[in-house]
TIFIFI-924772 format. One line per 4 residues: their letters; for each residue x, y, z of C-alpha. Coordinates in nm, 4 decimals. Layout:
<rs>
A> X Y Z  ...
</rs>
This chain:
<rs>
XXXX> 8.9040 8.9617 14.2036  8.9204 8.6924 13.8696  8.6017 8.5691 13.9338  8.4392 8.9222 13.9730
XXXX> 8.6561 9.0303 13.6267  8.4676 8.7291 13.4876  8.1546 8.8180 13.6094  8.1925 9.1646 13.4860
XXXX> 8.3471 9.0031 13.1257  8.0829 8.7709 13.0993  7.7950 9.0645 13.1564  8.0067 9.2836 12.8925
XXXX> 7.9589 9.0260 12.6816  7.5422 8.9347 12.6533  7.4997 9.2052 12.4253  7.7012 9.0277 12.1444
XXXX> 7.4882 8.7365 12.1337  7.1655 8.8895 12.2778  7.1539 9.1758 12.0027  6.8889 9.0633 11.7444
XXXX> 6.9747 9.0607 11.3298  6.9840 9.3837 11.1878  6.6742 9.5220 11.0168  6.5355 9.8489 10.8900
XXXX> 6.2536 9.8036 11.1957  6.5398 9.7900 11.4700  6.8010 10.0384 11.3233  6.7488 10.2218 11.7042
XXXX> 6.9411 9.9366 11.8209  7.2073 10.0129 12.0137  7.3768 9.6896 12.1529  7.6914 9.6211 11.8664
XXXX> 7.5466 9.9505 11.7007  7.9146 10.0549 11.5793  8.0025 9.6947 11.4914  7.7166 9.6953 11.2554
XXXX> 7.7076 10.0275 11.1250  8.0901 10.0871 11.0820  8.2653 9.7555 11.0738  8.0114 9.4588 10.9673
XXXX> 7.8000 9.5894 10.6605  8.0568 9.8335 10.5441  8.3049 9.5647 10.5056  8.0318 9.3202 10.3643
XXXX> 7.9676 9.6393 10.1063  8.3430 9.6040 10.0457  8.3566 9.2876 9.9193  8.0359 9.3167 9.7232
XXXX> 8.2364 9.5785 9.4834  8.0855 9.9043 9.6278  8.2423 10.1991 9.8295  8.1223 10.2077 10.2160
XXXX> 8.3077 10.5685 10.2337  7.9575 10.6672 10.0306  7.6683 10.7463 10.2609  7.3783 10.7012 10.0115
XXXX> 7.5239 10.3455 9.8952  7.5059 10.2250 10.2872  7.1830 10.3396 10.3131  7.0051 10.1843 10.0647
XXXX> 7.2039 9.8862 10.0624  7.2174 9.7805 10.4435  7.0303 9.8070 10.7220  7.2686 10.0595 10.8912
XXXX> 7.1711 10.3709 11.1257  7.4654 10.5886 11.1106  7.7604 10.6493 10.8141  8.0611 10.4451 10.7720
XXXX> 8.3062 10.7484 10.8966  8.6682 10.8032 10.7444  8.8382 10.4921 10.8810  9.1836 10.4022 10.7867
XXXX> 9.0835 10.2025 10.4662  9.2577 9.8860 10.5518  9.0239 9.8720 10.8557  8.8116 9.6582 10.5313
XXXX> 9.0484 9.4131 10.5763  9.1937 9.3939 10.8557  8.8489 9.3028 11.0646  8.6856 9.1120 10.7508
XXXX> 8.7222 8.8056 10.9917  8.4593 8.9346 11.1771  8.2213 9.0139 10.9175  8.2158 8.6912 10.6713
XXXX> 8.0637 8.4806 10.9143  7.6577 8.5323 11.0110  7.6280 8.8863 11.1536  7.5945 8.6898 11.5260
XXXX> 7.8828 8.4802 11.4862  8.0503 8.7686 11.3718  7.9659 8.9789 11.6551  8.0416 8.7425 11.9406
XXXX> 8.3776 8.6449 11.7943  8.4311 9.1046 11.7953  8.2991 9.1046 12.0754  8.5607 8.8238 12.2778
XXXX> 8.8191 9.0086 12.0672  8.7795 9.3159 12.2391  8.7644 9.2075 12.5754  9.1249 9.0042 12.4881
XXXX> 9.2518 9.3495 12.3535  9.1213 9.5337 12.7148  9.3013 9.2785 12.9152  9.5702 9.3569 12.7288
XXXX> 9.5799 9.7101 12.7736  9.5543 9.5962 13.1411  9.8792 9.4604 13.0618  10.0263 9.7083 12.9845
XXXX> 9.9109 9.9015 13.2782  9.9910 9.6748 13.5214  10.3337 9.6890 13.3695  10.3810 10.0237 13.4864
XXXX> 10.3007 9.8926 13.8665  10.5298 9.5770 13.8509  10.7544 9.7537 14.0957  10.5007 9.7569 14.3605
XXXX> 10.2434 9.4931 14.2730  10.2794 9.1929 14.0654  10.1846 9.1588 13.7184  9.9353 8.8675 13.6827
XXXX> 9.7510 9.0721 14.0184  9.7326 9.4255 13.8604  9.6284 9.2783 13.5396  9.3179 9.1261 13.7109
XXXX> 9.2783 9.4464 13.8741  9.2890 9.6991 13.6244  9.1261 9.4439 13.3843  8.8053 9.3663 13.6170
XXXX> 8.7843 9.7733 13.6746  8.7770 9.8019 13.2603  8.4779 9.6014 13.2416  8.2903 9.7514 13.4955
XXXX> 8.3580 10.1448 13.3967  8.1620 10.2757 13.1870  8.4327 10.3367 12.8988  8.5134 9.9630 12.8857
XXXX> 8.1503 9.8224 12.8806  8.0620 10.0839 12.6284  8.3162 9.9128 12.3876  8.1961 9.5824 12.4377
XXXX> 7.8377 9.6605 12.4464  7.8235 9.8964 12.1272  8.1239 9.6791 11.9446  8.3856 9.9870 11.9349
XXXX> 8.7260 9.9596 11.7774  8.8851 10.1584 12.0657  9.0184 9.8733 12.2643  9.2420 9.8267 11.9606
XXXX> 9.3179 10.1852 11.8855  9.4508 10.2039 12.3038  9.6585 9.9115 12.2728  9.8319 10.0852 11.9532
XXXX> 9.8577 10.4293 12.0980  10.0090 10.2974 12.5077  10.2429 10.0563 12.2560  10.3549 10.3319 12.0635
XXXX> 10.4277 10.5392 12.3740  10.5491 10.2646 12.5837  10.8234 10.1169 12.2645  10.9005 10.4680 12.1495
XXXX> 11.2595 10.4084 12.2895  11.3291 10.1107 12.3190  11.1334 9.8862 12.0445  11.0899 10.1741 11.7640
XXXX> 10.9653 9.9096 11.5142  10.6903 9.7695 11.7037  10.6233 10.1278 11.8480  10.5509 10.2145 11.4355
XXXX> 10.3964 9.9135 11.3979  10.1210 10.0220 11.7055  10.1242 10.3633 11.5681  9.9885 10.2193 11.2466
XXXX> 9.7145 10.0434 11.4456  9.6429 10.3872 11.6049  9.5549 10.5219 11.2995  9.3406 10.3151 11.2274
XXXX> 9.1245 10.6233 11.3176  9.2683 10.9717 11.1711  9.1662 11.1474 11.4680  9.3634 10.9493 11.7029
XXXX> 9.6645 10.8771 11.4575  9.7195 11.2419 11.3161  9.7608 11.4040 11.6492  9.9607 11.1331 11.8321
XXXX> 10.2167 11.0615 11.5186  10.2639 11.4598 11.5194  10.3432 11.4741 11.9269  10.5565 11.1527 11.8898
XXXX> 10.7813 11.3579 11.6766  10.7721 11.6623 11.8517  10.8866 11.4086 12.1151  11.2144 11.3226 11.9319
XXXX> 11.0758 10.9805 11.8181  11.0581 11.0865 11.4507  11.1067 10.7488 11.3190  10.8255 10.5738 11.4889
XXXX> 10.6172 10.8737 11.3696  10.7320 10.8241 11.0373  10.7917 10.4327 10.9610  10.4090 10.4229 11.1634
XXXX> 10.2485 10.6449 10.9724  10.3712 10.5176 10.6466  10.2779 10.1618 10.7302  9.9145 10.2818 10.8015
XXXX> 9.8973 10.4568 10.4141  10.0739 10.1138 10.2390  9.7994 9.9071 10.4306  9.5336 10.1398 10.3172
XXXX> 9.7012 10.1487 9.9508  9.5888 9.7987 9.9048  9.2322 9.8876 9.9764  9.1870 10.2483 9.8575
XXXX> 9.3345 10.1610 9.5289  9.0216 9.8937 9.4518  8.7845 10.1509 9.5679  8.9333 10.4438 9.3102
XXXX> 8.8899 10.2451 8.9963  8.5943 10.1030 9.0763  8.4142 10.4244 9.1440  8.5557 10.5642 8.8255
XXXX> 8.9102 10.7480 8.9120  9.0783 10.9998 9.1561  8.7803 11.2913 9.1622  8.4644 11.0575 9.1951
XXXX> 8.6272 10.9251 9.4617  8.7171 11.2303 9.6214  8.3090 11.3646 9.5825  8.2253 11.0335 9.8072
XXXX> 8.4915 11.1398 10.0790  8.3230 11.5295 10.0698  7.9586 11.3458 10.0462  8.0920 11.1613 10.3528
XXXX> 8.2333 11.4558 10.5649  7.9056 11.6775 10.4393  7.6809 11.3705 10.6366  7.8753 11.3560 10.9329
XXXX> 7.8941 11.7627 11.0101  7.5456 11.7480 11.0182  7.4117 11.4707 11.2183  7.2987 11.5115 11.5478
XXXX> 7.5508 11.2428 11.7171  7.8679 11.3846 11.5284  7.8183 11.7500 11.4543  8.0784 12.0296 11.6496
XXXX> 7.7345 12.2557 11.7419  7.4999 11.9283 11.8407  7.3945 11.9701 12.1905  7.3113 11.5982 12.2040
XXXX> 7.6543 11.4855 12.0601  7.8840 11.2996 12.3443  8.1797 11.4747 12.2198  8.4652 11.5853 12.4832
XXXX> 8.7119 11.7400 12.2283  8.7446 12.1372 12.3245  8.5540 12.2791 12.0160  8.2649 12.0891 12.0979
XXXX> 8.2827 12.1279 12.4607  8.3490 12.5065 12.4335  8.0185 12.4786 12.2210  7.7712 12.3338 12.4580
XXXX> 7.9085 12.5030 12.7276  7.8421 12.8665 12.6286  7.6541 12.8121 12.3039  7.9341 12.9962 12.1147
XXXX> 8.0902 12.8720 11.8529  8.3456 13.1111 11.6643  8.4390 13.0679 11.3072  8.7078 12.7770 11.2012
XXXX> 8.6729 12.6790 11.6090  8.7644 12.3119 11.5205  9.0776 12.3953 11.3201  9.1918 12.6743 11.6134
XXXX> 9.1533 12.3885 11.8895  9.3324 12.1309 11.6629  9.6584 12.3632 11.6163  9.6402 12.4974 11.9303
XXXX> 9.6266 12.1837 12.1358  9.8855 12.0615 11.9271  10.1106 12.3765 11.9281  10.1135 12.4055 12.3562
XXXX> 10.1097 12.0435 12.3807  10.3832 11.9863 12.1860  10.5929 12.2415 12.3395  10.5222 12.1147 12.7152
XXXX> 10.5644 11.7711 12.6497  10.9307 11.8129 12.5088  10.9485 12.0258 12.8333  10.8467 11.7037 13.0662
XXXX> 11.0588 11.5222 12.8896  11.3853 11.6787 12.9067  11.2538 11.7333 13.2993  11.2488 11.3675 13.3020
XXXX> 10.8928 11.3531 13.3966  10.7627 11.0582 13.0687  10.4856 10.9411 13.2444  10.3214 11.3169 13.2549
XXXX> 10.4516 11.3522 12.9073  10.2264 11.0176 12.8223  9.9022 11.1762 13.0358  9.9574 11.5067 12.8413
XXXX> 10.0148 11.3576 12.5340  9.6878 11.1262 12.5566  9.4927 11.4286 12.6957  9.6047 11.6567 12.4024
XXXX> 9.4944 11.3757 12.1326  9.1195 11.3510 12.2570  9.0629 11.6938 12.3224  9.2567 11.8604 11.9886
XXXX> 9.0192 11.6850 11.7616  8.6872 11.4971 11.7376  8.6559 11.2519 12.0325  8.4077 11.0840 12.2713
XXXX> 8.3599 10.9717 12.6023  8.5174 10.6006 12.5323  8.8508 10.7670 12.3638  8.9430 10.8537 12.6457
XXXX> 9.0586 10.4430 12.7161  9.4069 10.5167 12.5395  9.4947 10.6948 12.8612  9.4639 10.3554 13.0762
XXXX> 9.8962 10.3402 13.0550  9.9458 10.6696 13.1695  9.7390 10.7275 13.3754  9.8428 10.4429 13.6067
XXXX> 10.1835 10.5509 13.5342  10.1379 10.8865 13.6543  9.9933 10.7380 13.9732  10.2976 10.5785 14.0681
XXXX> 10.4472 10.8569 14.0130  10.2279 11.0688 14.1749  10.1719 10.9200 14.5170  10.4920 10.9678 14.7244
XXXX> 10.4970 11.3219 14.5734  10.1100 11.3963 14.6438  10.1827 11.6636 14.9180  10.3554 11.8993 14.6537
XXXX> 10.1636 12.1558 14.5208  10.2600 12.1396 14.2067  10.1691 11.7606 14.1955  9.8256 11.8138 14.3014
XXXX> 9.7473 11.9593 13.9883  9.8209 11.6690 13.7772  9.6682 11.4217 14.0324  9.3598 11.5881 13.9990
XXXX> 9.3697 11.5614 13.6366  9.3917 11.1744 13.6204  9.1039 11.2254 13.8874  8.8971 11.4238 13.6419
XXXX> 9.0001 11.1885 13.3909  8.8203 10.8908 13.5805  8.5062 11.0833 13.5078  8.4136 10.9178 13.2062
XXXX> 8.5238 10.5671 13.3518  8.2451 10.6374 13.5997  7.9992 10.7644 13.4181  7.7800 10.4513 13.4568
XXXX> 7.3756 10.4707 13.3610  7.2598 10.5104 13.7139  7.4844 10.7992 13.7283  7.3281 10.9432 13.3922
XXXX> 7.0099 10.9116 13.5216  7.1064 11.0831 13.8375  7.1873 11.3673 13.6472  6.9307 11.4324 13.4249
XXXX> 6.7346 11.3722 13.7297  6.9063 11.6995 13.8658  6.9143 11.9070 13.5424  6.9207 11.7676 13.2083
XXXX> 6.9898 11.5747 12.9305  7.2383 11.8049 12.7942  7.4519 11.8546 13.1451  7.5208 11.4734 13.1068
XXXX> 7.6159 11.4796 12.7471  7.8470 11.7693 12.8698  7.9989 11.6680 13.1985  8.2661 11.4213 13.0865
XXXX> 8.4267 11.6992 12.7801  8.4124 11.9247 13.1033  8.5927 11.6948 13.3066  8.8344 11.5918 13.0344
XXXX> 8.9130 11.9098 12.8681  8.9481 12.0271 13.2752  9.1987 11.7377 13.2945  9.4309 11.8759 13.0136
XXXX> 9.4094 12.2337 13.1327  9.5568 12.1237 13.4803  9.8066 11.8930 13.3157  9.9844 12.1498 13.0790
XXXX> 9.9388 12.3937 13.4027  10.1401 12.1283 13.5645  10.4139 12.0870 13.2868  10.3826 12.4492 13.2042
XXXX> 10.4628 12.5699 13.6350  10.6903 12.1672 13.6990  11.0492 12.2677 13.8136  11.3357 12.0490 13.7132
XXXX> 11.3604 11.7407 13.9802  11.5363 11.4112 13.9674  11.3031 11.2744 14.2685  10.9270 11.0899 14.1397
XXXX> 11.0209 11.0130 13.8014  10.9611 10.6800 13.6066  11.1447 10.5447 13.3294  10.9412 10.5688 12.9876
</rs>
């Protein structure tokens, strides 16, 4: 199983050191496209005096396809390793970084099996099955931040009890994206672990203070900056990869899903599916947990964060924990009725894992390119119907729960 996990590691990898240099001729290029777009030359445009957050300045300045999107601000510094070397350096060292940060997660995961299977073994397992699924070769092959933004939001869950200070401290890293950080801090109190919430939010704004403070006086006080964060939302909404009503955009949060389902879209849809993930969410989640069911309350509280706001396919990786969790949970209990809801949710889940190109091509083979930009918000918005059916129908038990 190692040497296949290497295989698979070392295949993840080629892209990192195949990719050629950026240029306006190959901005198409997709191999480390979100390592050069939103991590490499925005940082480089950092430290050159300007403001990344403003679309026009990336544009003309760097040979970038896509807007730097509203990343935690002390995202400039934290990866500025990676981006004062040569851009190929640069990538290849992002690129090994993120494949340390999956096995990791695998870590973590395996953690959750220790009772059944030993660590070093379900590390190589999980780990090997990362780099094969879709979602973990996508990171590595497009140079994502996500295998990061996982290990910060299973930490947080995982400490929340017993290590609240490094469960803050993996918070912060979790919001290193808004859209993962605002929804997850907000069920992690609802959960009763205000302080993490708090102390890990608050560490995320200090270690953006030190950036967004440069990046106000430069561009000439409080309201010019603000125009280049409106300039910046105003580009996103209307490209064709991020927009809510795109029918190209791989987005599985339930606005957009609900969107390219029926081709309705009513008004302030994104805002109504943010509060009202959040609001039933929160409410069965507390309910699992008093029922002493944490490891559904982790799947439900993963499921709620992609699907509430803005996600894709790949976000779906801060689930890994849980999901293996619930599994263990799951399996001497898989007869019950009521468990076969939330088994087939972590089933559904898997969709995106699996997703591979062969499978794409399959089916657009069958029907079309906008089925397979759908299928995986199907399956994952599916997958946090059935769990909050489960938590919402879940009678109190003692029997097939795990210890958060």
């Amino acid at each position: 199983m190692a040497l296949v996990g290497v295989v698979g590691a070392w295949r993840a990898l080629r892209p990192s050191w195949e990719v050629p240099l950026p240029t306006p001729a190959n901005l198409p290029e997709e191999r480390m496209q979100d390592f050069r777009d939103a991590l490499y030359f925005p940082i480089r445009e950092f430290l050159a005096g300007g403001n990344p957050y403003h679309p026009a300045a990336m544009f003309e300045h760097w040979p970038v396809r896509q807007n730097f999107n509203l990343y935690q601000p002390y995202h400039l510094l934290l990866h500025a390793p990676f981006a004062l070397p040569g851009y190929r350096v640069g990538a290849v060292a992002f690129a090994l970084a993120s494949l340390l940060l999956l096995v990791a997660l695998a870590v973590l995961a395996a953690g959750r099996l220790r009772q059944h299977v030993p660590l070093v073994l379900g590390t190589a397992v999980i780990a090997t099955l990362l780099v094969f699924s879709q979602v973990g070769k996508a990171q590595l092959y497009v140079g994502q931040v996500n295998p990061l933004i996982a290990v910060g939001a299973a930490g947080a869950l995982l400490a929340r009890r017993d290590s609240p200070k490094w469960a803050a401290v993996a918070l912060a890293l979790a919001w290193l994206k808004p859209q993962f950080g605002l929804p997850l801090a907000l069920l992690l109190f609802v959960r009763g672990s205000r302080r993490v919430a708090l102390t890990g939010t608050a560490i995320a704004a200090v270690a953006s203070l030190v950036v967004l403070v440069p990046l106000i006086v430069r561009g000439g006080g409080v309201g010019p900056f603000l125009d280049v964060i409106a300039a910046n939302l105003a580009h996103a909404s209307q490209t064709s990869y991020g927009a809510v009503d795109s029918m190209t955009a791989q987005r599985i949060d339930l606005a957009a899903v609900l969107y390219r389902v029926t081709g309705w879209l009513p008004g302030g849809a994104e805002l109504l599916a943010l509060v009202g993930v959040l609001v039933v969410s929160g409410v069965l989640v507390r309910r699992l947990d008093r029922m002493g069911q944490p490891a559904a309350a982790d799947l439900l509280t993963c499921l709620a964060v992609v699907v509430a706001i803005v996600h894709q396919p790949g976000d779906v990786l801060i689930a890994v924990p849980s999901m293996v969790a619930v599994g263990v949970v799951w399996w001497p209990r898989r007869r019950e009725r009521d468990w076969r809801l939330v088994g087939l949710s972590v089933v559904l889940l898997l969709v995106p894992f699996a997703h591979l190109h062969f499978v794409s091509l399959a089916i657009r083979a069958v029907s079309s390119a906008r089925v397979d930009v759908t299928v995986d918000g199907v399956a994952v918005a599916a997958a946090w119907l059935l769990a909050v059916g489960f938590a919402a129908t879940r009678r109190c038990s003692g029997v097939g729960t795990v210890r958060a």
